[in-house]
VEXGUKOL-82021 format. One record per residue: residue in three letters; x, y negated, z of N, C-alpha, C in turn. Coordinates in steps of 0.001 Angstrom, whole numbers. Each point is the difference from the previous one (the first is absolute). Layout:
BEGIN
- aa:n.px:n.py:n.pz:ca.px:ca.py:ca.pz:c.px:c.py:c.pz
- Ala:X:Y:Z:X:Y:Z:X:Y:Z
...
This chain:
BEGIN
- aa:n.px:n.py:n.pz:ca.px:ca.py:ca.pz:c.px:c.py:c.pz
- Unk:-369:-2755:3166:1073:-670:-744:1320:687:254
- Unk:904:344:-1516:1262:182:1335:1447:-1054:41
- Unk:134:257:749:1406:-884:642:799:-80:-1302
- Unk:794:-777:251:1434:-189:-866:819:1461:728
- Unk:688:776:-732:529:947:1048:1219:-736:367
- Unk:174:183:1540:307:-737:633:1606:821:141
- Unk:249:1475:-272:974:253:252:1221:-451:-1281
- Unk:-1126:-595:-1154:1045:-294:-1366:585:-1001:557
- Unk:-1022:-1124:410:167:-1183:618:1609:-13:681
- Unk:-58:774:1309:1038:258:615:1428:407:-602
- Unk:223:644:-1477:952:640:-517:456:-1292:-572
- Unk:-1397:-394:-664:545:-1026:-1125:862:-1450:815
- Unk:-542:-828:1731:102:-894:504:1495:486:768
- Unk:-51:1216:27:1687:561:675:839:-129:-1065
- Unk:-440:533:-1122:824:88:-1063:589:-1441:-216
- Unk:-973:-895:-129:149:-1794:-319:976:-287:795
- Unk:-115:315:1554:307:-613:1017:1649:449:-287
- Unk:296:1281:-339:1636:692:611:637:-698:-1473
- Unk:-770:-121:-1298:816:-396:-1027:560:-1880:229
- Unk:-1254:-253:797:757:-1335:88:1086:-409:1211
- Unk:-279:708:995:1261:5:618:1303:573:-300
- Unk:-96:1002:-491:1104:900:-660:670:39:-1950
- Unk:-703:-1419:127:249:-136:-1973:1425:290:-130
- Unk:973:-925:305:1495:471:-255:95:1445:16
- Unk:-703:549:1104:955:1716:182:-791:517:-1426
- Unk:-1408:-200:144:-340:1055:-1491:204:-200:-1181
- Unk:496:-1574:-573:452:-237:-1032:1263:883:-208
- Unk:911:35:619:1191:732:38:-196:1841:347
- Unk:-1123:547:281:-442:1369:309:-185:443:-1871
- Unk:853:1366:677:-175:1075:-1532:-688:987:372
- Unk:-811:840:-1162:-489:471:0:1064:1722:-377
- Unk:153:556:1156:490:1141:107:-313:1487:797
- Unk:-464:-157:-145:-1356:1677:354:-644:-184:-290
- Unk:-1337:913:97:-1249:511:-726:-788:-837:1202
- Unk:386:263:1248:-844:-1108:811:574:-1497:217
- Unk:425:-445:-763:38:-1441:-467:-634:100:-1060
- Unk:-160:833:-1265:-777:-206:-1085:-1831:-361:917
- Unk:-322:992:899:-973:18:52:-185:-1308:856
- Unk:1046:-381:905:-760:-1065:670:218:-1185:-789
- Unk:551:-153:-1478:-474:-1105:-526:-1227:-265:-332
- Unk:-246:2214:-457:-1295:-100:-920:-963:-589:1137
- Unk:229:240:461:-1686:-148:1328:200:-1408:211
- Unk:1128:-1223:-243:126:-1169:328:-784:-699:-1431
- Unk:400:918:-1279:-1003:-969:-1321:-1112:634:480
- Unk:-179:919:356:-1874:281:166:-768:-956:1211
- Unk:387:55:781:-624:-1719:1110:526:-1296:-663
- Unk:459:-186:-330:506:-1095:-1044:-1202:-46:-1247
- Unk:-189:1104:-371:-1123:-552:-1168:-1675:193:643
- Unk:96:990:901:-1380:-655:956:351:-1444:473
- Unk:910:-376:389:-374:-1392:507:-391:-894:-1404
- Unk:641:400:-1067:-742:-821:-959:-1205:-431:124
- Unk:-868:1780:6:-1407:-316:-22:-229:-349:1212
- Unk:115:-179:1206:-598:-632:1356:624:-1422:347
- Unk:-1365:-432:426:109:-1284:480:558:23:1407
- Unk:1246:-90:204:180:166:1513:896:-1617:312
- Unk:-895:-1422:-606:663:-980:168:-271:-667:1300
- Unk:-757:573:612:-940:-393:1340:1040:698:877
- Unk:628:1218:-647:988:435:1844:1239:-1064:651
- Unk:-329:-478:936:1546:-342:948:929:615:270
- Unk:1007:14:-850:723:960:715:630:701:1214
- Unk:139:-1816:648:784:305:1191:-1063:222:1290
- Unk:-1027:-620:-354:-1288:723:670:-260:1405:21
- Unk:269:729:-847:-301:1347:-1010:1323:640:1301
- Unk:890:-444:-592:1513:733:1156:-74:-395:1560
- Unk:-659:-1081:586:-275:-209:1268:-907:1304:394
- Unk:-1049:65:-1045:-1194:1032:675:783:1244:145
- Unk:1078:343:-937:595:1193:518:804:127:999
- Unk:670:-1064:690:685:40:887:-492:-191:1235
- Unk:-1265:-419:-105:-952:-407:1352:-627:1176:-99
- Unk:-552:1112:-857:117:1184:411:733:941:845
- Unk:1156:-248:-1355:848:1316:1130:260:-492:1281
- Unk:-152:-1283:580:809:-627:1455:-1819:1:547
- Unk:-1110:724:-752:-1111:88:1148:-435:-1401:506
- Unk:32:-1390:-807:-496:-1320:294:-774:-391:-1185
- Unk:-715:565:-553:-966:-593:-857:-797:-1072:-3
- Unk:-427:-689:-1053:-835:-1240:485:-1550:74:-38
- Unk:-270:1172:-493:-1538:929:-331:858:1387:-310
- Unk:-666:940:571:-313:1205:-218:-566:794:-1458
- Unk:477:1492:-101:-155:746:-1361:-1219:-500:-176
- Unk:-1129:-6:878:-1195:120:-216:-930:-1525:-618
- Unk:609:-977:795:52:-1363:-590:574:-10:-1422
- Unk:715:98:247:1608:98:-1396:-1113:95:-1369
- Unk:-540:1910:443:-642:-93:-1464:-1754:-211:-276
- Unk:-374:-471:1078:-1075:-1066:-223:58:-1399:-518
- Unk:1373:-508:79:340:-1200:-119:32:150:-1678
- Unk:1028:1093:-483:85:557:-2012:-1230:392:-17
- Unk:-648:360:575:-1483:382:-638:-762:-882:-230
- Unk:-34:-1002:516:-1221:-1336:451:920:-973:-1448
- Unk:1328:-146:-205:644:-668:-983:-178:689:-913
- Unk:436:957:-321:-266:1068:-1794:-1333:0:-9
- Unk:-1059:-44:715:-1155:35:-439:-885:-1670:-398
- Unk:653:-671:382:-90:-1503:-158:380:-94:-1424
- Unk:1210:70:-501:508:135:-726:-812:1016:-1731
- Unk:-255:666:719:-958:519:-1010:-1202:-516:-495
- Unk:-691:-424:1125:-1306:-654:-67:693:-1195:-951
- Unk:1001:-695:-333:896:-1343:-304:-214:616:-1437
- Unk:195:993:-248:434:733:-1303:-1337:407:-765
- Unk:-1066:693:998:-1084:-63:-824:-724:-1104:-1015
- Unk:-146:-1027:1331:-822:-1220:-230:967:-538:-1315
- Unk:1478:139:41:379:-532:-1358:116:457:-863
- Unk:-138:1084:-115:-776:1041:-1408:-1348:-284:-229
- Unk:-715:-87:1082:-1180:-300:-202:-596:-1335:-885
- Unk:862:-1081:392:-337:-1486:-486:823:-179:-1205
- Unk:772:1114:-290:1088:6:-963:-1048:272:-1563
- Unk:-597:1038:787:-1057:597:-1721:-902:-662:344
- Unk:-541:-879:769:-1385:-580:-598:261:-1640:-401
- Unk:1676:-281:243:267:-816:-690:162:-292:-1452
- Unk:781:1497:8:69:558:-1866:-1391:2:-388
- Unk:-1138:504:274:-1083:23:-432:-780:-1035:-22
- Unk:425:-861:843:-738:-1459:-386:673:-909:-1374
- Unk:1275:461:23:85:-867:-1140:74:804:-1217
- Unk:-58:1717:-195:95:767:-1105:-1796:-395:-576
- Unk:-710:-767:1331:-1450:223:-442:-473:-1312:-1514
- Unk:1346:-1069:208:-247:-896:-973:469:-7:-1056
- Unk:421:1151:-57:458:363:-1539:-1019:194:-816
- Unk:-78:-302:-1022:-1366:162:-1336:-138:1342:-27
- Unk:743:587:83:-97:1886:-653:-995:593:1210
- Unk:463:-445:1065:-629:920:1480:-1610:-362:-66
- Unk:-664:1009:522:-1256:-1:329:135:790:1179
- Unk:-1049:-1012:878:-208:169:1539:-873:550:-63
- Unk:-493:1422:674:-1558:676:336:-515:-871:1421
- Unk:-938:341:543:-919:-429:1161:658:398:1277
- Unk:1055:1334:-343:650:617:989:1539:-389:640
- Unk:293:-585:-906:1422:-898:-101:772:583:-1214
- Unk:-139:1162:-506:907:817:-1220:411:-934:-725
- Unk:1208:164:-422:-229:-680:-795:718:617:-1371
- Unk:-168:-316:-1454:220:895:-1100:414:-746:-940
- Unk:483:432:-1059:860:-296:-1051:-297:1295:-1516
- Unk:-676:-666:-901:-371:989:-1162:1611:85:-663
- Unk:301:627:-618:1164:327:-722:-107:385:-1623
- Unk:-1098:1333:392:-467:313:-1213:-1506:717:684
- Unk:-567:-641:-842:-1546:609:-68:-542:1035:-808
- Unk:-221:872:746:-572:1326:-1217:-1333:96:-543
- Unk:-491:1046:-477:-1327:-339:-367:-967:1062:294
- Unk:749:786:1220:-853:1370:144:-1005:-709:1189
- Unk:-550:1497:411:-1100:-273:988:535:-252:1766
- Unk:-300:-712:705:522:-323:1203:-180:898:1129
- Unk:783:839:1230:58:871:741:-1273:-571:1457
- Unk:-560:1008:923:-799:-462:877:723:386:1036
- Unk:-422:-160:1201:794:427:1240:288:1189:376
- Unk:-1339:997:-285:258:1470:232:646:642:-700
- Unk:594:-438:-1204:836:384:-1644:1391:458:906
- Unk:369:1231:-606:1778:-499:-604:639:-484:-1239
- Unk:1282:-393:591:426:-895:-1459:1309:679:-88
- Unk:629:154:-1121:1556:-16:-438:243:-1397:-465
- Unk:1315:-399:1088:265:-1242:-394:2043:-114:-208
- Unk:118:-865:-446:1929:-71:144:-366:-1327:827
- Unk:790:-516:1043:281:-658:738:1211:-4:876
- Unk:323:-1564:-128:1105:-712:1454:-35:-734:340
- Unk:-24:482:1820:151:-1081:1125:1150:-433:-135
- Unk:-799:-1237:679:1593:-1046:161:-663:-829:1536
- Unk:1266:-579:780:50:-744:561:-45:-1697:-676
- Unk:-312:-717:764:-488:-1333:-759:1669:-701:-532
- Unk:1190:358:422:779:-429:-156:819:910:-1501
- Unk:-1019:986:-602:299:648:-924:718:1522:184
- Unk:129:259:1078:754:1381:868:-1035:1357:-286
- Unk:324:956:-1069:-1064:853:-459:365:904:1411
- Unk:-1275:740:814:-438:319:518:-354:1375:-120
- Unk:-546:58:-1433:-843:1530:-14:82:-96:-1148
- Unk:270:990:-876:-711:56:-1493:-346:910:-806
- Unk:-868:772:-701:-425:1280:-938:956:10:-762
- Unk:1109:-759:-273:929:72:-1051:1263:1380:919
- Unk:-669:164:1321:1519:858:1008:-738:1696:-966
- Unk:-1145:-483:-791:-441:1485:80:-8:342:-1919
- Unk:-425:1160:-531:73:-230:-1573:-1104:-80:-146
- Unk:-1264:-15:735:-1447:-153:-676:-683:-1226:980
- Unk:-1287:-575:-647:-546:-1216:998:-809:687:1107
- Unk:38:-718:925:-576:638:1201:-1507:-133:-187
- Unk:-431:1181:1158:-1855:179:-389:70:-561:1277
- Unk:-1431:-711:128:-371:-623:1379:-826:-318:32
- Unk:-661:713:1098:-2011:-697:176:343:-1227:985
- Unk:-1255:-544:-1094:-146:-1264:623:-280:-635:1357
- Unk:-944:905:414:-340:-77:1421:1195:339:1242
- Unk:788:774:-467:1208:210:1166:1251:-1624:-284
- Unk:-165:-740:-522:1229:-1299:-840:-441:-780:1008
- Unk:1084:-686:213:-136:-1928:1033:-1224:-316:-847
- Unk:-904:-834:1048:-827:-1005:-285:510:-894:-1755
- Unk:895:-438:219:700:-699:-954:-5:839:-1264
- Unk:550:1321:-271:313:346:-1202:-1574:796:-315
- Unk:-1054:39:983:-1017:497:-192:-1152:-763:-879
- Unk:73:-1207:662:-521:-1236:-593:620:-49:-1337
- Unk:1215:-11:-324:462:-640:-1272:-182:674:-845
- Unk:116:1849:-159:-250:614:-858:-812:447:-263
- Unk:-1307:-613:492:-1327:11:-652:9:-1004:-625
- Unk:691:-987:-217:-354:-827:-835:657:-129:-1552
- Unk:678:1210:-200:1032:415:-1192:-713:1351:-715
- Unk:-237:-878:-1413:-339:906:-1207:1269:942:155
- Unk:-365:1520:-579:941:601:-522:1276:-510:-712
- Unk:1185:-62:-286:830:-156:-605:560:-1409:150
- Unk:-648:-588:1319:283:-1233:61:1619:-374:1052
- Unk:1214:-998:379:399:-163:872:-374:-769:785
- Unk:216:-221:1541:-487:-987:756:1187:-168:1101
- Unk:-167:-1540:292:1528:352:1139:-1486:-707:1096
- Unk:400:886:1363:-595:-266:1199:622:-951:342
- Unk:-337:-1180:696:598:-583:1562:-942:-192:1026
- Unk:539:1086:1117:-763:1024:1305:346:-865:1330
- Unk:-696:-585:15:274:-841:1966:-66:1454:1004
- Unk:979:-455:721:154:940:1211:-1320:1005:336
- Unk:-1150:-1126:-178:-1074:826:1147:-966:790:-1364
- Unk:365:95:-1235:31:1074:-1031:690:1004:-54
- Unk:1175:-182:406:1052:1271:-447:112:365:1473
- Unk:1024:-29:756:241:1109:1218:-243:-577:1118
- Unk:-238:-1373:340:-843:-654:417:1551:-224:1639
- Unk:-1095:13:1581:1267:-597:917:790:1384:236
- Unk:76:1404:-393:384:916:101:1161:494:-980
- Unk:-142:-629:-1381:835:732:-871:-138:928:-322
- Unk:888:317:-687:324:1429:-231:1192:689:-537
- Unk:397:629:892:1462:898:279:418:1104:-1203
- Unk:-1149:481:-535:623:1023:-427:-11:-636:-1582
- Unk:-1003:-1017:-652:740:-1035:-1010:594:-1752:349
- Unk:861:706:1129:1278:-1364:-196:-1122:-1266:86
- Unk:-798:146:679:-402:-1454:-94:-582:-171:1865
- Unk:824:-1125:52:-119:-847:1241:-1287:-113:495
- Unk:-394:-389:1574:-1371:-821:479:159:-1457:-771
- Unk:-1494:-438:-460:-590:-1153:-368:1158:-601:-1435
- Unk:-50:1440:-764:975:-446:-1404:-1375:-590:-1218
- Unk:215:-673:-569:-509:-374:-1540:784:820:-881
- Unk:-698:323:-1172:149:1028:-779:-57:-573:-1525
- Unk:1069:790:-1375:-797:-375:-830:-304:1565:-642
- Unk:-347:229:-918:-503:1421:-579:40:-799:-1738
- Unk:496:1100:-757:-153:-42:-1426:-552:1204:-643
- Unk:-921:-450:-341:-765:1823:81:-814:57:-1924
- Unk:-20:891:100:72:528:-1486:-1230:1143:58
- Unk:-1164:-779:-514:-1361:1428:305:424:440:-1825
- Unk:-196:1962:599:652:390:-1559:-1739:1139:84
- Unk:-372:544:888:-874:477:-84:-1422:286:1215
- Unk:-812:281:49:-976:357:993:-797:1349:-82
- Unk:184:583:1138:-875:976:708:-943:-36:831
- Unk:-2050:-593:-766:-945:356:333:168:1040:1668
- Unk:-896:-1135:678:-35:1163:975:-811:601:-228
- Unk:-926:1335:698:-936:731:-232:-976:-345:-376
- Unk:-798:-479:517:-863:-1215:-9:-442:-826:-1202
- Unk:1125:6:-863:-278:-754:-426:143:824:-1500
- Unk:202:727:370:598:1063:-1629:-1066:489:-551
């Protein structure tokens, strides 16, 4: 796992700390050299990381004790405690974050399942016809050219053949469980929107290099435009 970096932490909780003691002087501070330009710039840049970080859990004056019980050599735990103590919490914390992603999409999927349109397979998939085509249906060892986009369940596109000018080719056998299952079940020329439970798509691992979290639900809108017979079968 990794840490919150801990040295932003420090810029951003100093930064907090000197603006609120010192508000009068910097309200009245001009900006006159090139190093005042820069140390504003570097004050909006931790300023808009703190946007994105949750740092509502720090104490401050706890936060400024630990530095002063440093430098005076009276600590109340040691470096070595210190960051067993952030390790054992950020990793708590995560586990907090999985499980509610986790219960998050199989909540969506319990109730996307009572919609009239959805059909549930045996596996949990679950699918949505759009348009039905009338060609012949792909097998597992096949490749397919398809247009498709991921989305996150909250509608957040993810991935899509639209980043490229032609539809992507893709054998079936290398695809999530989820989009493997579904596009065997699509005539040529047909659309289908997926909805992929976690342990279909990237399952408690994720996956990093398409933007998708451990234990995410998925949806897919996928568009079979053609098929490539595997050997076998030609």
């Amino acid at each position: 796992m990794k840490l919150i970096n801990l040295s932003l932490i420090l810029l951003i909780i100093i930064f907090s700390t000197s603006c609120a003691q010192n508000n009068k002087n910097i309200k009245s501070k001009k900006l006159k050299t090139e190093l005042d330009s820069v140390s504003y710039a570097l004050g909006v840049d931790i300023a808009e990381n703190l946007k994105e970080s949750d740092l509502d859990f720090v104490d401050l004056e706890l936060f400024i004790k630990a530095m002063q019980d440093s430098r005076d050599s009276n600590l109340i735990f040691n470096v070595v405690e210190s960051r067993q103590i952030m390790n054992d919490y950020f990793l708590k914390k995560q586990k907090e974050k999985l499980l509610e992603r986790k219960e998050e999409g199989l909540a969506f999927l319990k109730k996307n399942a009572n919609r009239k349109e959805i059909i549930t397979t045996a596996s949990g998939l679950q699918y949505e016809i759009i348009k039905k085509g009338n060609g012949s249906t792909p097998s597992f060892n096949d490749t397919v050219w398809v247009k498709y986009k991921g989305m996150l369940i909250d509608g957040t596109v993810f991935n899509s053949s639209d980043d490229v000018d032609i539809p992507a080719i893709l054998p079936i056998s290398v695809l999530i469980s989820g989009w493997a299952e579904g596009i065997q079940l699509m005539p040529v020329g047909s659309i289908y929107k997926f909805y992929i439970p976690y342990n279909l798509a990237y399952g408690e691992k994720g996956n990093r290099g398409a933007r998708v979290a451990p234990y995410t639900s998925l949806i897919f809108e996928v568009e079979l435009i053609e098929i490539n017979p595997s050997k076998s079968e030609k």
